[in-house]
C-alpha positions as CSV (number, residue, x, y, z in Angstrom):
1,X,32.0,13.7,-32.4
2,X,35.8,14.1,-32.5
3,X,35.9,11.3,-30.4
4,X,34.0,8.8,-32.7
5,X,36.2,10.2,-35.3
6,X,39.4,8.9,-33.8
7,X,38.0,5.8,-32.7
8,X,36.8,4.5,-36.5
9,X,40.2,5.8,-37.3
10,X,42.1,3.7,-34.8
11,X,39.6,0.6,-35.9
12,X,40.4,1.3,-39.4
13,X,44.2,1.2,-38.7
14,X,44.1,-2.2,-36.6
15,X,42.4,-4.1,-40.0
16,X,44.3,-2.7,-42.1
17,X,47.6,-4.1,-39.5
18,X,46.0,-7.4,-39.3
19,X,45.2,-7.2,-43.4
20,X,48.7,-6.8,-43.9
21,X,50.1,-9.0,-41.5
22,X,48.0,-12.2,-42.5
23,X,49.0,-11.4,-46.0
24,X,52.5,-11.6,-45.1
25,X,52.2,-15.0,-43.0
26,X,50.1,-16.3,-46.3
27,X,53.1,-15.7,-48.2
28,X,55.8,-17.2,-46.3
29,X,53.4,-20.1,-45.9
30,X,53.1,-20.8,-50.1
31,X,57.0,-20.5,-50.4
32,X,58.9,-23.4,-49.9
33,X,62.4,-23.3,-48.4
34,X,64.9,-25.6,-49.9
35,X,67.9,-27.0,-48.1
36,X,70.0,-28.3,-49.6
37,X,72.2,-28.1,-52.9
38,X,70.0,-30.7,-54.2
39,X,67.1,-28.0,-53.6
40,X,65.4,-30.8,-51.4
41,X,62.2,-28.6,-49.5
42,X,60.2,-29.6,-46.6
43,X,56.6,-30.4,-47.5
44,X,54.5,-27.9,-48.0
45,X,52.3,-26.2,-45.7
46,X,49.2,-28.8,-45.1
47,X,45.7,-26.7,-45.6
48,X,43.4,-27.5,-42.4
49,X,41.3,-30.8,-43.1
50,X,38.0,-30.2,-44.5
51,X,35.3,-31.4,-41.9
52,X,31.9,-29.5,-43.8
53,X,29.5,-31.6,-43.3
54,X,27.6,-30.5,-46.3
55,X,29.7,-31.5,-48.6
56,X,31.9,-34.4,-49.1
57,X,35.9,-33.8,-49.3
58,X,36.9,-34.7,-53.3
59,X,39.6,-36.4,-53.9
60,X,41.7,-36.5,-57.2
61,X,43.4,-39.5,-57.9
62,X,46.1,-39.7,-61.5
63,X,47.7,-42.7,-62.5
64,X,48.4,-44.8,-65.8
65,X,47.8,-47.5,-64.1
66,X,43.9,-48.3,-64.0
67,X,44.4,-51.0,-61.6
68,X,46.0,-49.4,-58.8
69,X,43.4,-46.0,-59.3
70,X,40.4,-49.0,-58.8
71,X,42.0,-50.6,-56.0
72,X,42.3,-46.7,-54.4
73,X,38.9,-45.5,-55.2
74,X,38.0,-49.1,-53.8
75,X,40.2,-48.9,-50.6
76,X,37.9,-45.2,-49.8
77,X,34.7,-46.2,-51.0
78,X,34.2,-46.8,-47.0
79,X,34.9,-43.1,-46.4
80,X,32.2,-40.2,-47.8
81,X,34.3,-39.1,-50.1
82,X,33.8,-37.9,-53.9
83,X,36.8,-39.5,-56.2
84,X,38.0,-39.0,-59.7
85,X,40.3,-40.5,-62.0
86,X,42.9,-39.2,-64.7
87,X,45.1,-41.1,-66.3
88,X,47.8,-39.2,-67.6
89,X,49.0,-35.8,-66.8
90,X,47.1,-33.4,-69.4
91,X,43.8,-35.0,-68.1
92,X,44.7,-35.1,-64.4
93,X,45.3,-30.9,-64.8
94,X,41.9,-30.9,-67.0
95,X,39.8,-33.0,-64.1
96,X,41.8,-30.9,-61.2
97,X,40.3,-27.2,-63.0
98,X,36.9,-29.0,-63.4
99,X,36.5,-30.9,-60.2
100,X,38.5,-28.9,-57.6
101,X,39.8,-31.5,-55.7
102,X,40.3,-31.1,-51.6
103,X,43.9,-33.2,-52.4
104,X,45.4,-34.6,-55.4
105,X,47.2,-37.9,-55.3
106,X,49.9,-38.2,-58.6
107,X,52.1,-40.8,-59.7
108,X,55.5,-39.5,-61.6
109,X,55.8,-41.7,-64.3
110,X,52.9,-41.1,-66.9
111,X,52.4,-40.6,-70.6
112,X,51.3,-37.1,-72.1
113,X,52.6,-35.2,-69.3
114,X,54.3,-36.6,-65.9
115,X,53.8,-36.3,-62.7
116,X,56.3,-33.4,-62.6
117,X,54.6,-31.6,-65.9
118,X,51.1,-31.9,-63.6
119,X,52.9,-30.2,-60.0
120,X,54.3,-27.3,-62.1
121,X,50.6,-26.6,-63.7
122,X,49.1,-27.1,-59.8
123,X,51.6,-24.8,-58.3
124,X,51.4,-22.3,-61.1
125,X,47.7,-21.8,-61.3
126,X,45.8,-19.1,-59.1
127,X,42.6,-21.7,-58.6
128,X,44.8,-24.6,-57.6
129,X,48.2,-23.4,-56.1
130,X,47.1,-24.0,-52.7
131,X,45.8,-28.1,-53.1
132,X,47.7,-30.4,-51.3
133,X,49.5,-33.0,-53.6
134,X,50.7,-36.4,-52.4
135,X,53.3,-37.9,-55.0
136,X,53.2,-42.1,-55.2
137,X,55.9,-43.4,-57.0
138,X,57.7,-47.1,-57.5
139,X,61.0,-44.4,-58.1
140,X,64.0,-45.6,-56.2
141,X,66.3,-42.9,-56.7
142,X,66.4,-40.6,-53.7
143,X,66.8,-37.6,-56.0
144,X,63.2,-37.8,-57.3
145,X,61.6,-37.4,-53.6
146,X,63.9,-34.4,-53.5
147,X,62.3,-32.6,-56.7
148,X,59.0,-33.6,-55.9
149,X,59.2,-32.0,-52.8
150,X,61.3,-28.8,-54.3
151,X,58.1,-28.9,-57.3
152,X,55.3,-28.2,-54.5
153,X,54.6,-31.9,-52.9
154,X,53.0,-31.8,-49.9
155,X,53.9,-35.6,-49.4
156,X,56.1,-38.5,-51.0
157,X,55.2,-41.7,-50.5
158,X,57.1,-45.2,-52.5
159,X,55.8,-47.8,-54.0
160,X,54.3,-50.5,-53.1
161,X,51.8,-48.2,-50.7
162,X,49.5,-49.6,-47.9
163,X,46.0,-48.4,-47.6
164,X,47.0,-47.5,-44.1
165,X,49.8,-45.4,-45.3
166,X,47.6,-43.5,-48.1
167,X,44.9,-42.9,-45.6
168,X,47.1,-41.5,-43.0
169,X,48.7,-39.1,-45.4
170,X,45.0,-37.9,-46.8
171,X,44.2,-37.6,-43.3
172,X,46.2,-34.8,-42.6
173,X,44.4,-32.6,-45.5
174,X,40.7,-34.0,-45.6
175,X,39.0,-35.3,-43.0
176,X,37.9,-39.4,-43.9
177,X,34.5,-40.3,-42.2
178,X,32.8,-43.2,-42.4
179,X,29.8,-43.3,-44.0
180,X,28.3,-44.5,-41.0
181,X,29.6,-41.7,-38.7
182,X,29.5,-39.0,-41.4
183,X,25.4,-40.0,-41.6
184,X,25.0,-39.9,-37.5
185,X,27.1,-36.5,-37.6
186,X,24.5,-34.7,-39.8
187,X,21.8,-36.0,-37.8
188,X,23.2,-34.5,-35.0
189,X,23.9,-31.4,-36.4
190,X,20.2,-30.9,-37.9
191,X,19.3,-31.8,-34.4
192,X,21.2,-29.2,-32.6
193,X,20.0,-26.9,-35.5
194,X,16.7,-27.7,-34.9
195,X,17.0,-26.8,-31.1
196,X,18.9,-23.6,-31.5
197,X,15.3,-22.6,-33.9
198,X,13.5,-22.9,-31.0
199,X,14.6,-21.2,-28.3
C-alpha cells in the first residue's frame, strides 16, 4: 500500500510541475517585448489556426469605410468562413464580446473610438486578450506600425491591401478552406467516423 502511496504522490507532483510550468510559458507568450525606445514589439504570439471542422472560423472585420468591409467580406465569401462588420470602434468592441471572433481585422482611423481605443479594450479584456488582431491602415508614418505593434497587433499591414496579402496574414491564425474542400473534408471525416463505429 505504501508503495501506491508514493506513486500517486510522485504523479501528483509531476502535474502540478507541468501545471506550473505551462502557466509560466502562457505568460511569457501574452507579454510582448518592446525594442526599442520607440517601444516598437514584435508581433504577438500567433494562436494555432483553427481547422474544427464543425464550425466555421469567424472573422471580425472594423472599418468606417463600408466599401472596403464589402469588398473584404466579398474577397472571403469563397472561404467557409462566418464575417461581421463594425464600423467604428465602440461597435467593433460590442460585436467582438458578442460574436467572438477567431481574428479581428481593425483600421486606425475611425470615429467613436479608433483603432487604438478598440486594441487597448481587446488586450485588456479576460474573454478577448488572446484574439489575434491584424491592423490595416492608409498611415504613412512609421511611428504608427510601431504603437500598433507595442498596443497588442498581431500584424500591420498598409494601405492599399491586396487580397492575397489579407489572406496570407489570416492564414496564419484561421485556417481559409474552400467551400468546396471544407464540404469534401466533412464528408471524409463522417466517413472515417462511420468506419471507426463499426469495428
Amino acid at each position: 500500500m505504501s508503495d501506491v502511496t508514493e506513486l500517486a504522490g510522485e504523479v501528483a507532483d509531476g502535474a502540478l510541475r507541468a501545471l506550473t510550468q505551462t502557466t509560466a510559458s502562457s505568460e511569457t507568450t501574452r507579454r510582448p517585448k518592446a525594442r526599442g525606445p520607440g517601444m516598437e514589439t514584435e508581433p504577438r504570439q500567433t494562436r494555432r489556426p483553427v481547422v474544427n471542422l464543425g464550425e466555421m472560423p469567424r472573422i471580425l472585420i472594423v472599418d468606417d469605410d463600408a466599401d472596403l468591409c464589402f469588398a473584404v467580406e466579398h474577397r472571403l465569401n469563397q472561404y467557409d468562413v462566418e464575417t461581421q462588420v463594425g464600423y467604428f470602434g465602440q461597435q467593433g468592441f460590442w460585436n467582438a464580446m458578442t460574436f467572438r471572433p477567431d481574428v479581428i481585422v481593425t483600421d486606425l482611423a475611425m470615429p467613436n473610438g479608433d483603432g487604438g481605443f478598440l486594441l487597448d479594450l481587446i488586450r485588456s479584456n479576460a474573454t478577448l486578450s488572446d484574439t489575434p488582431v491584424i491592423v490595416v491602415s492608409g498611415m504613412r508614418d512609421p511611428k504608427v506600425r510601431s504603437q500598433a505593434l507595442a498596443r497588442g497587433a498581431n500584424a500591420f499591414l498598409q494601405k492599399p491591401v491586396t487580397s492575397e496579402q489579407l489572406v496570407e496574414q489570416l492564414s496564419r491564425f484561421v485556417t481559409l478552406q474552400t467551400k468546396t474542400k471544407r464540404k469534401f473534408a466533412k464528408l471524409y471525416s463522417n466517413h472515417c467516423d462511420d468506419q471507426t463505429e463499426g469495428l
